[in-house]
C-alpha positions in Angstrom: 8.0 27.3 10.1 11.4 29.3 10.4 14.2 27.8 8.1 16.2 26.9 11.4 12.9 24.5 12.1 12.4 23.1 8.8 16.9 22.5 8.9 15.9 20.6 12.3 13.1 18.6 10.9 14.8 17.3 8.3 18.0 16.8 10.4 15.8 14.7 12.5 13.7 13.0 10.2 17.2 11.7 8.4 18.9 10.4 11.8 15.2 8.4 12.4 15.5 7.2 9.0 18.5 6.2 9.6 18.7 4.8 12.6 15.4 2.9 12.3 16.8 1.4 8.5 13.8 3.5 7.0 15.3 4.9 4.1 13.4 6.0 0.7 13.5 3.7 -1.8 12.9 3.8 -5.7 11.2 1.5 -7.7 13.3 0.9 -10.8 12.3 3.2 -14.0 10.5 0.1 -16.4 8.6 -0.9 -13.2 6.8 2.9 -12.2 2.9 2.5 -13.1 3.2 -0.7 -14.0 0.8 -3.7 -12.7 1.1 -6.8 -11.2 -0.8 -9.7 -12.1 -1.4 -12.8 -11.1 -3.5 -15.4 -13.7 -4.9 -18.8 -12.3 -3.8 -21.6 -14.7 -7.4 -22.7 -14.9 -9.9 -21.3 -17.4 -12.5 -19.5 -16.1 -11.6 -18.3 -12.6 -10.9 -14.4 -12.3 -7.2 -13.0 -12.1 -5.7 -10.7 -9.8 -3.9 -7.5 -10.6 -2.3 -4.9 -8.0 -0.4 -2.0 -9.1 3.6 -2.9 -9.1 3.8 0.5 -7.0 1.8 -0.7 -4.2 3.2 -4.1 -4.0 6.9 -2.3 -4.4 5.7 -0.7 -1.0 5.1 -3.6 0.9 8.5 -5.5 -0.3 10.4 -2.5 1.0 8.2 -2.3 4.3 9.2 -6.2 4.9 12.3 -5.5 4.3 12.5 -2.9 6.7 11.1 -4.5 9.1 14.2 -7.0 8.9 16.5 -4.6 9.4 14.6 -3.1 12.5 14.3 -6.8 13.4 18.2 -7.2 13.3 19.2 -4.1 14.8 17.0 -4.6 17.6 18.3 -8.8 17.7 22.0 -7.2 18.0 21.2 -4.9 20.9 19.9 -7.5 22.8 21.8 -8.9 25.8 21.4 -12.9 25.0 24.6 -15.2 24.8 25.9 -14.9 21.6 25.1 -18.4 20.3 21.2 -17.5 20.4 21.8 -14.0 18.6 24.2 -16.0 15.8 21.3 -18.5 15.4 18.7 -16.0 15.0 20.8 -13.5 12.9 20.7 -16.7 10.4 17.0 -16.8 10.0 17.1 -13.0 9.2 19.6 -13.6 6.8 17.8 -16.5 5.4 14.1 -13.9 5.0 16.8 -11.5 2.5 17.9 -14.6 0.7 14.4 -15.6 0.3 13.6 -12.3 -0.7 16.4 -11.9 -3.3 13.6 -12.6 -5.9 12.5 -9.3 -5.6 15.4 -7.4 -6.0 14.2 -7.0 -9.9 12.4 -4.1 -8.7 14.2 -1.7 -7.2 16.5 1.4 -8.7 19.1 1.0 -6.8 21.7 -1.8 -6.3 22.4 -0.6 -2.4 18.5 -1.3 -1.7 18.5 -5.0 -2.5 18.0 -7.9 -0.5 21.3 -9.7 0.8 21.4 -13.1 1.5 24.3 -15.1 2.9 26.5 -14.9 -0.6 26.3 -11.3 -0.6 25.9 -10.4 -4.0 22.8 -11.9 -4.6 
């Protein structure tokens, strides 16, 4: 591929990225490698373990999802009552999802909830 091609295709893989709310995202450094594991409180049955990396991937795949979700919600031509009440379940999922935020690098790819600052 020429280096005008390869300019392009990065030019337009950043603008889908973008504009779909698929950005890369960064587990934070302690996290990398690491495993997730989930122990039954009862003595004897087996416990579960994923690595943090692949569970990291489906929290930033739900979230988004959301933002897809919400873009597409605000695009739509509904009376604005409907689109408010909606746009507060989706803003309910992030607050929900704040829980996670542990995880990632970087403070800009955190779930939001209503407060903001979560």
């Amino acid at each position: 591929m020429t280096d005008t091609g390869s300019d392009l295709e990065l030019m337009l893989r950043r603008v889908i990225r973008e504009e779909t709310g698929l950005t890369p995202v960064s587990p934070a450094e302690k996290w990398r490698g690491g495993t997730l594991v989930l122990r039954p409180r009862a003595a004897g049955l087996q416990e579960k373990a994923w690595p943090i990396d692949a569970f990291f991937h489906k929290v930033v795949m739900l979230r988004n999802r959301l933002r897809v979700l919400e873009q597409n919600l605000n695009a739509l031509a509904i009376p604005e009552d409907v689109k408010i009440k909606l746009q507060t379940y989706i803003t309910g999922c992030y607050g929900s999802l704040t829980s996670f935020n542990v995880l990632f690098a970087e403070p800009n790819d955190r779930f939001r909830g209503s407060g903001g600052d979560d």
